[in-house]
N, C-alpha and C positions, 0 to 999 in steps of 0.2 A: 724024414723027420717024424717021431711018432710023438703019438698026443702030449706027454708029460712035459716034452722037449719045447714043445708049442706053446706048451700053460706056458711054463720058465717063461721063455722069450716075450712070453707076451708085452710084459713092460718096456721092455726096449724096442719092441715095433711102435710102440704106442708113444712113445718118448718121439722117434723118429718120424714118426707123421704128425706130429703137434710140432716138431722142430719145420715143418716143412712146409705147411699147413699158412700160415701167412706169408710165406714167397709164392704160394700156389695162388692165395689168394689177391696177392699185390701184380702177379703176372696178368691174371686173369681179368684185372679192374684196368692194368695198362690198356691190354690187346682191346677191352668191351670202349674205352676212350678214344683209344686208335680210333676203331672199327666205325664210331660211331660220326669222325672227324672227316670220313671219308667223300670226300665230293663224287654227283652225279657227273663222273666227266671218265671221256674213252679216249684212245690213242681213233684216228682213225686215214688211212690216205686214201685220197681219190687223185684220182688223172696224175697218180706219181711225185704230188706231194703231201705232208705229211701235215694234219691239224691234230689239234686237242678241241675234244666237241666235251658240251657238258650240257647236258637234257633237265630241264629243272621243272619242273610240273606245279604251278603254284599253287596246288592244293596240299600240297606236301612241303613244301618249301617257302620262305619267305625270300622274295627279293625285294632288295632294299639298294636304295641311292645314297649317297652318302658325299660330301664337301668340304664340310666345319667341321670342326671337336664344338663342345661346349662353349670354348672360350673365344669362339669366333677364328679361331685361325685352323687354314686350307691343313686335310690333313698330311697334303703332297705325295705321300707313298703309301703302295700297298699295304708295304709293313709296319706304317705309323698307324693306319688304320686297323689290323689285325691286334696291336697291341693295346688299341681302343676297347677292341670288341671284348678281348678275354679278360683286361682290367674290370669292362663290365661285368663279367660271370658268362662269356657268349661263346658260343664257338661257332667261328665263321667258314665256311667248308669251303669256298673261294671266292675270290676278290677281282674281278677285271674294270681296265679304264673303261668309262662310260660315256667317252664323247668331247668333242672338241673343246679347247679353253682358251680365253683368252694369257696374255703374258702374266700376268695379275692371277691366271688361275681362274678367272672367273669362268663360267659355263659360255658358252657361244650358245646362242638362241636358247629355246624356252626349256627351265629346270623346275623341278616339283620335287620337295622335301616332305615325307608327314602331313601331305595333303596340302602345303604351303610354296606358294607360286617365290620363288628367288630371283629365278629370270626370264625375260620375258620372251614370248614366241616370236622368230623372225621370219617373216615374209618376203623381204628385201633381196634385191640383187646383190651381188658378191664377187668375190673370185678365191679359187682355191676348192677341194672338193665339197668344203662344207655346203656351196651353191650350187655345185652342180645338180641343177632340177630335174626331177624331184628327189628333192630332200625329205628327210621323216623321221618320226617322232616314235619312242619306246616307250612306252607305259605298263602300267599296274593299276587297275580300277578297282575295285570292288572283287578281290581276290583273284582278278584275271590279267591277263598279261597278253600285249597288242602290237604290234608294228603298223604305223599308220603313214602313208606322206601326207607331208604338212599339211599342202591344201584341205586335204579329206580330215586331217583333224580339225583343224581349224571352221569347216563347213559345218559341223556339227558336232562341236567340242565336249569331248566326256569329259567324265565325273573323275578323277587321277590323284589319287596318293602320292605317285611318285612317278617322274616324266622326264626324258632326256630327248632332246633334240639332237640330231648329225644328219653328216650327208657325204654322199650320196644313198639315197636309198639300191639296197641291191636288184631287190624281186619287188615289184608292185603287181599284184595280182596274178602273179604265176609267168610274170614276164619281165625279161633281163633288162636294166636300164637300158634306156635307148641309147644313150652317149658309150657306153660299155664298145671294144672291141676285142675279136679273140686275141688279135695280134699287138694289144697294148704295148708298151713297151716299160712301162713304169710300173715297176715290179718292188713290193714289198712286204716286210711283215704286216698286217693289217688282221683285226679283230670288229666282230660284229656281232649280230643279232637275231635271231627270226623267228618266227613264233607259227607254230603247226596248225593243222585244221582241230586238231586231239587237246589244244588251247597250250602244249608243253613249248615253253621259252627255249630256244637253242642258242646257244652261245657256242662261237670258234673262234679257234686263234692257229695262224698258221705257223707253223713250227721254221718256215723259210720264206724268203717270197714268193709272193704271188702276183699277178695282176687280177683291175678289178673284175674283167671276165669271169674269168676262171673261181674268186672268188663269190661272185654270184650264182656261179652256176653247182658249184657247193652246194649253197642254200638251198636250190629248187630238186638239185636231181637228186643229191646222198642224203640231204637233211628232209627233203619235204615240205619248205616251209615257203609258202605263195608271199608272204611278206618277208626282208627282211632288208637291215637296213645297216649301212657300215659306220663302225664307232668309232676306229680312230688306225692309225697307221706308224711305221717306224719306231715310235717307242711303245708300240703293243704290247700290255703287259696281263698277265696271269698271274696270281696268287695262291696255290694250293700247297701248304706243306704236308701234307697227312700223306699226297703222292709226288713228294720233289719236287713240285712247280714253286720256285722262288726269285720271281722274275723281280728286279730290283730298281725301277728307273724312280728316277726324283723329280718333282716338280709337278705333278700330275694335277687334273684339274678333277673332274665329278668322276666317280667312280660306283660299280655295283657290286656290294655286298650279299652272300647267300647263305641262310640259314636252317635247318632242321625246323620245321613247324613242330612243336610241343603237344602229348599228346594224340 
């Protein structure tokens, strides 16, 4: 094509890239929302089953507890809660249950909202995993994030924004519950919690069953985390649309919310 040819056309190149020009622009603003919607979470298998791990670093992230809407009523699912967040202007990058409830939905042992106590810490004897001792407590202080068993919280009770009580605890101090056996037999979907020397919260969720063994031993040898503590079983659920996780159970009681820190 020589130059004259080139003048000529130029208008019609130039028509063509202004016709093009906000689909370029409209694609590019999709993928940067995508992108930005994208949860801290990995495929990952050990010992031949297969979990979804999500690393959340609460200097970069916000986690947040979450129960009520405004109006006082449970928000039951993942996805009544995601439709919460983005009616706010929020984008929540995933969503997991957060620990036993009563039928009522209410929290089983101690819950912290916004720094505000809902329900109270339980000490008591029981039956069902949530007793099985030591039980423990997940928190969010002062921008950090904890696995505690109860006792130890309770012994010298921190300062907690937001707090979820369950049980069994998996890792107390770099060691497998005691009640734990390899050869369990009770085997389920089951999701939890642990929190690193590095201060980074890990959350998993195992993609088949498991028994508690083996999910404790998760936590200490492929996660690294000397605490960690089990949130809930059977109807284990995950919340990530950005990468297909649209786990859909109903009825749920407190759950954890994660979001992009601003800035």
């Amino acid at each position: 094509m020589d130059f004259l040819t080139l003048l000529n056309s130029a208008p019609l190149l130039l028509g063509l890239v202004k016709a093009a020009l906000p689909q370029a622009v409209a694609s590019t603003m999709a993928f940067s929302q995508w992108f930005v919607s994208l949860p801290p979470c990995r495929d990952l298998t050990f010992e031949a089953t297969s979990y979804l791990v999500c690393e959340v670093d609460p200097k970069l992230y916000s986690i947040e507890l979450f129960w009520k809407d405004p109006a006082g009523k449970p928000f039951q699912s993942l996805h009544n809660l995601d439709t919460a967040q983005r009616a706010a202007g929020r984008t929540m990058l995933f969503a997991i249950n957060a620990g036993m409830y009563h039928p009522d939905l209410r929290p089983v042992g101690l819950y912290v909202e916004r720094g505000q106590e809902m329900a109270g810490v339980k000490t008591g004897s029981g039956s069902g995993n949530f007793s099985l001792q030591p039980n423990g407590i997940f928190y969010i202080g002062g921008g950090k994030a904890a696995v505690q068993a109860t006792r130890d919280f309770v012994r010298k009770r921190p300062s907690t924004d937001y707090a979820t009580q369950s049980g069994p605890m998996l890792v107390v101090d770099g060691q497998l519950h005691p009640k734990f056996q390899s050869d369990g037999t009770s085997r389920k979907t089951r999701d939890g919690v642990g929190v690193r020397k590095d201060g980074v919260a890990v959350f998993a969720i195992s993609n088949g069953t498991v028994n508690f063994h083996a999910f404790a031993r998760l936590f200490r040898d492929a996660l690294g985390c000397d605490n960690a503590l089990f949130l809930d079983g059977t109807i284990s659920s995950l919340f990530a649309p950005a990468i297909g996780r649209n786990d859909d159970y109903w009825n749920l009681g407190p759950m954890i919310g994660v979001f992009r820190k601003r800035g």
